[in-house]
C-alpha positions as protocol buffer text, in pm:
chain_id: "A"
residue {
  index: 1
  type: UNK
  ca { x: -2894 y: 853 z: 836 }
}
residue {
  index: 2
  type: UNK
  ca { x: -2984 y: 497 z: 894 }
}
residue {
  index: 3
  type: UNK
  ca { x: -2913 y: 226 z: 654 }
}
residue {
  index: 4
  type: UNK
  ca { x: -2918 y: -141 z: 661 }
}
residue {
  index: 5
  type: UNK
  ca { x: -2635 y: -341 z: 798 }
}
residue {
  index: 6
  type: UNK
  ca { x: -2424 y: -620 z: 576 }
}
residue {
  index: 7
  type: UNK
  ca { x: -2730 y: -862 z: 708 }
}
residue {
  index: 8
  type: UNK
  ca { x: -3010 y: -628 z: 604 }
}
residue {
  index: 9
  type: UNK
  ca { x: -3060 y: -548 z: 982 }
}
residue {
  index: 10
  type: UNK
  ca { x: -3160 y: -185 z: 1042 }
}
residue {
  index: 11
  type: UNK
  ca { x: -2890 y: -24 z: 1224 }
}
residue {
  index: 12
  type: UNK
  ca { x: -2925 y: 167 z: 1583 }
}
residue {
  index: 13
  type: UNK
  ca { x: -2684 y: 444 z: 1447 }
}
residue {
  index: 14
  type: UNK
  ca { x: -2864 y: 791 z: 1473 }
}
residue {
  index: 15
  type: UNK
  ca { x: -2691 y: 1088 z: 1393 }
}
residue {
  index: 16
  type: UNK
  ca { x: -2730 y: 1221 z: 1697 }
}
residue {
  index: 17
  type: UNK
  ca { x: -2493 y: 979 z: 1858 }
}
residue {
  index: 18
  type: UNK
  ca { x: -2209 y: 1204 z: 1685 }
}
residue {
  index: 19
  type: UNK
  ca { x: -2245 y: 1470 z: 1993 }
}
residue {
  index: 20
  type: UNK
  ca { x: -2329 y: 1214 z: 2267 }
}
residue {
  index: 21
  type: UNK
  ca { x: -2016 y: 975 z: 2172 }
}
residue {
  index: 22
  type: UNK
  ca { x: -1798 y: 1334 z: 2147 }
}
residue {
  index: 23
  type: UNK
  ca { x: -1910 y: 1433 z: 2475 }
}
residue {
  index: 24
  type: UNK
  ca { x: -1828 y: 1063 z: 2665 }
}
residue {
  index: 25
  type: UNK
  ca { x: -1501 y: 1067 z: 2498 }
}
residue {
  index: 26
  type: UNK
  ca { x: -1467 y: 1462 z: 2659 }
}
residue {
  index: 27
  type: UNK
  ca { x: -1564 y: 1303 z: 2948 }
}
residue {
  index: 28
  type: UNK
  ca { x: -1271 y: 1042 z: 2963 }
}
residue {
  index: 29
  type: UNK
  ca { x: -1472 y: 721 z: 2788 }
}
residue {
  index: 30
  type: UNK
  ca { x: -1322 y: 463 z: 2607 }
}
residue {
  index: 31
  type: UNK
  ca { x: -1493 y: 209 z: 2305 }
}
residue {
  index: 32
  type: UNK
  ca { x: -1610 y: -48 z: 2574 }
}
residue {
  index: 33
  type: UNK
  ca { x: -1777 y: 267 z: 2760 }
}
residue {
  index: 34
  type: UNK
  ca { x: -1962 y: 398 z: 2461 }
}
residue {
  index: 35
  type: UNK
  ca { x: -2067 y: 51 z: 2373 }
}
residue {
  index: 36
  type: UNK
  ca { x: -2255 y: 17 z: 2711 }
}
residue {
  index: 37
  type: UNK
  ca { x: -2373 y: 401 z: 2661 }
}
residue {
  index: 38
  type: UNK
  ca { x: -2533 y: 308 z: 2361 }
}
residue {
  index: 39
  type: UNK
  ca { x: -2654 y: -64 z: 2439 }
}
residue {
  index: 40
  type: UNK
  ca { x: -2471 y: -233 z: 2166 }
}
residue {
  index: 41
  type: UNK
  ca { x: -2099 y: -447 z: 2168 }
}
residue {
  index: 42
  type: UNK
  ca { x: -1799 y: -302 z: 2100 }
}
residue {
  index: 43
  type: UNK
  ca { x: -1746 y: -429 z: 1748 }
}
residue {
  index: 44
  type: UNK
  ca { x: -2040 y: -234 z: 1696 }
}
residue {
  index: 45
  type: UNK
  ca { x: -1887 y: 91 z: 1773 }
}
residue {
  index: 46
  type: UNK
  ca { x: -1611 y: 15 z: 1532 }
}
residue {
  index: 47
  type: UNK
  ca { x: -1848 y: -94 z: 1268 }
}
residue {
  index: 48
  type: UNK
  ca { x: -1977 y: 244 z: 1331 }
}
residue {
  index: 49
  type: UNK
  ca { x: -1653 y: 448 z: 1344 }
}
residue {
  index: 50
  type: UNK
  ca { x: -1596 y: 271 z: 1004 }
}
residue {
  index: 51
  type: UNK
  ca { x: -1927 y: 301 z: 846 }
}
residue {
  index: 52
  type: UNK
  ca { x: -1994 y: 651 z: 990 }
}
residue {
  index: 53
  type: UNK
  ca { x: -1705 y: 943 z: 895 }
}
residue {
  index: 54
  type: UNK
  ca { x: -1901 y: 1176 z: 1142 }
}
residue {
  index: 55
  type: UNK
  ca { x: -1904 y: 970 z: 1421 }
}
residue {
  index: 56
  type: UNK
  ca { x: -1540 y: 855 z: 1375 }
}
residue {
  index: 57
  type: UNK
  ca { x: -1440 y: 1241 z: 1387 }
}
residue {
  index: 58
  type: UNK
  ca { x: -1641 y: 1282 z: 1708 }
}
residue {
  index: 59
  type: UNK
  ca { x: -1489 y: 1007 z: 1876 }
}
residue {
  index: 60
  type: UNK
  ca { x: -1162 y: 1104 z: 1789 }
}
residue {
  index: 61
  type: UNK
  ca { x: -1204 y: 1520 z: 1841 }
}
residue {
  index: 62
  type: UNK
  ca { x: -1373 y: 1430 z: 2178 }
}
residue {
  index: 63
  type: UNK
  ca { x: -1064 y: 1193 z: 2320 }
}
residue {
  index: 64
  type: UNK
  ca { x: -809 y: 1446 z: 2162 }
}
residue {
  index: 65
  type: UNK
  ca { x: -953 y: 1724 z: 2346 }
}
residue {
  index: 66
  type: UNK
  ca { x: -940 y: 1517 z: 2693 }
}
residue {
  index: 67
  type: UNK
  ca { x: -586 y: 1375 z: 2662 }
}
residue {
  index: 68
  type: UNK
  ca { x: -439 y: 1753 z: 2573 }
}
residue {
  index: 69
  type: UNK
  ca { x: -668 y: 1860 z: 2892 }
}
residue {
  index: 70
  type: UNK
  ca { x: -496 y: 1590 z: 3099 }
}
residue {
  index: 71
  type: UNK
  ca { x: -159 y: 1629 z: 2965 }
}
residue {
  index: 72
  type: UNK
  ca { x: -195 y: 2028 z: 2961 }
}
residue {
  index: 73
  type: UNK
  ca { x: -278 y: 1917 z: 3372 }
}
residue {
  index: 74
  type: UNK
  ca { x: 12 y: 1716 z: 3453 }
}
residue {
  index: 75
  type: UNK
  ca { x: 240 y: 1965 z: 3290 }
}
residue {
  index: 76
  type: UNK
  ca { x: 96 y: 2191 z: 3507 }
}
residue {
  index: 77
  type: UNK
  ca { x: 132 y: 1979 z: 3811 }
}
residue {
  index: 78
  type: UNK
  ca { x: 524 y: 1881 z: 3699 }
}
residue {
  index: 79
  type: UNK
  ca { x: 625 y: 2269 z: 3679 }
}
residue {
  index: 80
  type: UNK
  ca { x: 410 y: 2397 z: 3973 }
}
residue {
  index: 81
  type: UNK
  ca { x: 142 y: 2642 z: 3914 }
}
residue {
  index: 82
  type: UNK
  ca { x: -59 y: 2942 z: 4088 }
}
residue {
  index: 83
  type: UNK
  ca { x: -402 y: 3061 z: 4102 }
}
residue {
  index: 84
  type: UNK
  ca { x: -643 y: 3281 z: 4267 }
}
residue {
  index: 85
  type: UNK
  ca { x: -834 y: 3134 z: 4575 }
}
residue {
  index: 86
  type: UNK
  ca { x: -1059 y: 3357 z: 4828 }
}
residue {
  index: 87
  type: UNK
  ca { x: -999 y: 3290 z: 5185 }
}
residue {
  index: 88
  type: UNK
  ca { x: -1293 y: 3354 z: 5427 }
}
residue {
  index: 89
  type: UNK
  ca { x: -1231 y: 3457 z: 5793 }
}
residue {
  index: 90
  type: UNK
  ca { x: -1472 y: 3526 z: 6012 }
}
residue {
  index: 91
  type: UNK
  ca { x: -1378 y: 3897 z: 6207 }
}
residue {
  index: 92
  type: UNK
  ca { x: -1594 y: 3979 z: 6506 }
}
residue {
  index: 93
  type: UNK
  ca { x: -1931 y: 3796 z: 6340 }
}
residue {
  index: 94
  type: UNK
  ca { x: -1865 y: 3924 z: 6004 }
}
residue {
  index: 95
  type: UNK
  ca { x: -1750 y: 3697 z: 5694 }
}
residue {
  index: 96
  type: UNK
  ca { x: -1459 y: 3871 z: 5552 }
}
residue {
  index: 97
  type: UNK
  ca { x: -1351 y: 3796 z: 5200 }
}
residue {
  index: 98
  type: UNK
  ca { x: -951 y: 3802 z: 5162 }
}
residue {
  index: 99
  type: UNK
  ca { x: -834 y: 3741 z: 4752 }
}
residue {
  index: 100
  type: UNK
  ca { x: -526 y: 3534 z: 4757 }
}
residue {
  index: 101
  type: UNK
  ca { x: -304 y: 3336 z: 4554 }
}
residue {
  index: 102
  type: UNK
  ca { x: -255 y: 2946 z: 4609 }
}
residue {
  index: 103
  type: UNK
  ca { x: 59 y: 2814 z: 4541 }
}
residue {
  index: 104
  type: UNK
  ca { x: 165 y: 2479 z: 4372 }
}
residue {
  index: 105
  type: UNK
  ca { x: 523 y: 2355 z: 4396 }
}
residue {
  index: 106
  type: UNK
  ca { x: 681 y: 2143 z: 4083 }
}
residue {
  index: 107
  type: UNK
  ca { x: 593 y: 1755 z: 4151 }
}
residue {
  index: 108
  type: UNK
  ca { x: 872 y: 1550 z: 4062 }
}
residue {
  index: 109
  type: UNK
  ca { x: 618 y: 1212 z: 4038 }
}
residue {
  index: 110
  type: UNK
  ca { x: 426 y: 1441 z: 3796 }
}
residue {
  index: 111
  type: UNK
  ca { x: 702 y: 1529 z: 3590 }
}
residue {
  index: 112
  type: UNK
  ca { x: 860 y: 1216 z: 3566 }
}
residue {
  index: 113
  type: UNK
  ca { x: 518 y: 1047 z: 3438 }
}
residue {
  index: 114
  type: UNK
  ca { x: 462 y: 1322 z: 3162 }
}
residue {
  index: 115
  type: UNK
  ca { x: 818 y: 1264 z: 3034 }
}
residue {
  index: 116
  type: UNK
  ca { x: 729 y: 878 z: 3046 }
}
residue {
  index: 117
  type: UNK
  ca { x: 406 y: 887 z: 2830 }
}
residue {
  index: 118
  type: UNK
  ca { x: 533 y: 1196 z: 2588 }
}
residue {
  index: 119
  type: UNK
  ca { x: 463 y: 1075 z: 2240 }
}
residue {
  index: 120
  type: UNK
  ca { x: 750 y: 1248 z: 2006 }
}
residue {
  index: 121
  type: UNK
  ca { x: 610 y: 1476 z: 1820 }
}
residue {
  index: 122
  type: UNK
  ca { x: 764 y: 1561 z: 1460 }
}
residue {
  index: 123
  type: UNK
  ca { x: 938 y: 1940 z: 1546 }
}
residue {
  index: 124
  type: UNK
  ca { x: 964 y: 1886 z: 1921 }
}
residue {
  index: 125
  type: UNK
  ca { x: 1322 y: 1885 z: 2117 }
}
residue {
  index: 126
  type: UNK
  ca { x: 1369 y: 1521 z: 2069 }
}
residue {
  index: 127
  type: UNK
  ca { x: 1277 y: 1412 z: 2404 }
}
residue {
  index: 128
  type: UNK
  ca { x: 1265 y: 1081 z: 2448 }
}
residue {
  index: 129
  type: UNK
  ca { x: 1207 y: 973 z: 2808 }
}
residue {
  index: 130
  type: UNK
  ca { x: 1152 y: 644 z: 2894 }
}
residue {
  index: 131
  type: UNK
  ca { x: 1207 y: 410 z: 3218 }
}
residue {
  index: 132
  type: UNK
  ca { x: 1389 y: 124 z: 3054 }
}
residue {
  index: 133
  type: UNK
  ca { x: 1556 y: 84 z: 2688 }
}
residue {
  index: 134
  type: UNK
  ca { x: 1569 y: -218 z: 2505 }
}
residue {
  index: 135
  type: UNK
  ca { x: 1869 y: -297 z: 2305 }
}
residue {
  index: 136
  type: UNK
  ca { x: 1918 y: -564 z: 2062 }
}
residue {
  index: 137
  type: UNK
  ca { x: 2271 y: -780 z: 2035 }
}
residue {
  index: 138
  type: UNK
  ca { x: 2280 y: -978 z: 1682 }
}
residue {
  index: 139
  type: UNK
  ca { x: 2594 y: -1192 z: 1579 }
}
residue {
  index: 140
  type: UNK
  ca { x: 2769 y: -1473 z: 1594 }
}
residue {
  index: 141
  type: UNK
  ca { x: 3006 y: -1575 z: 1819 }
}
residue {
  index: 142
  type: UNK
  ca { x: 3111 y: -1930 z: 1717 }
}
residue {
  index: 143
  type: UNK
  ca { x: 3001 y: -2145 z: 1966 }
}
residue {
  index: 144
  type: UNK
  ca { x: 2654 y: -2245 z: 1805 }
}
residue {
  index: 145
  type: UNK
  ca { x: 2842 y: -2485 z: 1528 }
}
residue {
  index: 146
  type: UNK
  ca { x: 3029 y: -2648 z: 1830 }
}
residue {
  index: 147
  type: UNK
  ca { x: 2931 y: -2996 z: 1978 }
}
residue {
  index: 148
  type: UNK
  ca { x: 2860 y: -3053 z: 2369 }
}
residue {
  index: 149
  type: UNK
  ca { x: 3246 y: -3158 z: 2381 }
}
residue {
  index: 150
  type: UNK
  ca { x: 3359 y: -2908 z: 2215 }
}
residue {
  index: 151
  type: UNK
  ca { x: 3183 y: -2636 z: 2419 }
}
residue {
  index: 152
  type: UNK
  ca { x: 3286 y: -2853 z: 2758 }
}
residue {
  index: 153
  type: UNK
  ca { x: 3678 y: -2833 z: 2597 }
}
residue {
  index: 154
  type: UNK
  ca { x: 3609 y: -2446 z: 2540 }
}
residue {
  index: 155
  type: UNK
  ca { x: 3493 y: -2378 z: 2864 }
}
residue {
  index: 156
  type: UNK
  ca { x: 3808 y: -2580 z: 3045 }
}
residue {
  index: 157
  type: UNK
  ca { x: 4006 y: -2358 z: 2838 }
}
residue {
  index: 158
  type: UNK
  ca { x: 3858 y: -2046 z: 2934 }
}
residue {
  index: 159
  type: UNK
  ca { x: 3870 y: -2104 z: 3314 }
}
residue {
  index: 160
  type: UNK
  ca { x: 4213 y: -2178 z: 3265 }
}
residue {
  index: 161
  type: UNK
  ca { x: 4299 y: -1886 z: 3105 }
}
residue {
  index: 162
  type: UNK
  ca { x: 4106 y: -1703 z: 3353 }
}
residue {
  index: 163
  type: UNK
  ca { x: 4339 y: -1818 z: 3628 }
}
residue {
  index: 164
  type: UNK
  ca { x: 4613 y: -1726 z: 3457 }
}
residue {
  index: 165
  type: UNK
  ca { x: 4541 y: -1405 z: 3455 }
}
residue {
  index: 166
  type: UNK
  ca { x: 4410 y: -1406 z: 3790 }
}
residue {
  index: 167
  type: UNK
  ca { x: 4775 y: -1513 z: 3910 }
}
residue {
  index: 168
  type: UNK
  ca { x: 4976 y: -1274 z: 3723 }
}
């Protein structure tokens, strides 16, 4: 499917770039990556993301897929895991093949970044988790109508009720 651009330019869009751009984005790649994959500028690639359904639904399947891989990783990583491993010995000459399990403990680091970059998701517990909050402070406190004097008497009058205070 290859029609003409807004400028009657023939486009470079094949079809088959909908299974090479969902395999990159598998593969970690972001827009600037596929542009150099496919030789052409990033605007490009969201010309074709807009002007191709398909190849918007690759893109976005493909990087779904790796961020639930990663995050289904560093969940892993945060709660400490377990898995089979084969250790090889070597007993008088002869390889010897011993099945084992490998132990992970719980990585704080690892747990503390997956709470950081959780998105909420509607029907999850409501987490939250984030380094630093903003909070916002509106109102008026009456000193933006007053002129430098003013302020200068207010001031005076606050230190000296401060001492005050301090003394009793």
């Amino acid at each position: 499917m290859t029609e003409p651009s807004s400028n009657g330019a023939p486009t470079k869009y094949r079809e088959l770039f909908d299974e090479q751009a969902y395999k990159l984005c598998l593969l970690g790649a972001v827009d600037s990556e596929l542009a150099d994959f496919f030789g052409v500028a990033e605007s490009t690639i969201n010309n074709w993301k807009h002007d191709y359904p398909s190849f918007l639904e690759s893109i976005k399947k493909g990087k779904d897929i790796a961020n639930a891989n990663v995050a289904e990783s560093m969940y892993k990583k945060a709660i400490g895991y377990s898995h089979p491993e084969d250790k090889i010995f070597n007993h008088n000459g002869e390889a010897m093949v011993v099945p084992t399990t490998k132990h992970y403990p719980p990585d704080t680091q690892a747990g503390s970044l997956f709470l950081r970059n959780r998105t909420s998701v509607e029907g999850s517990i409501g987490l939250n988790w984030r380094d630093k909050t903003e909070q916002e402070i509106s109102g008026n406190i009456g000193l933006t109508d007053m002129s430098e004097d003013q302020l200068d008497d207010k001031i005076n009058q606050l230190k000296s009720e401060l001492e005050q205070s301090s003394k009793n």
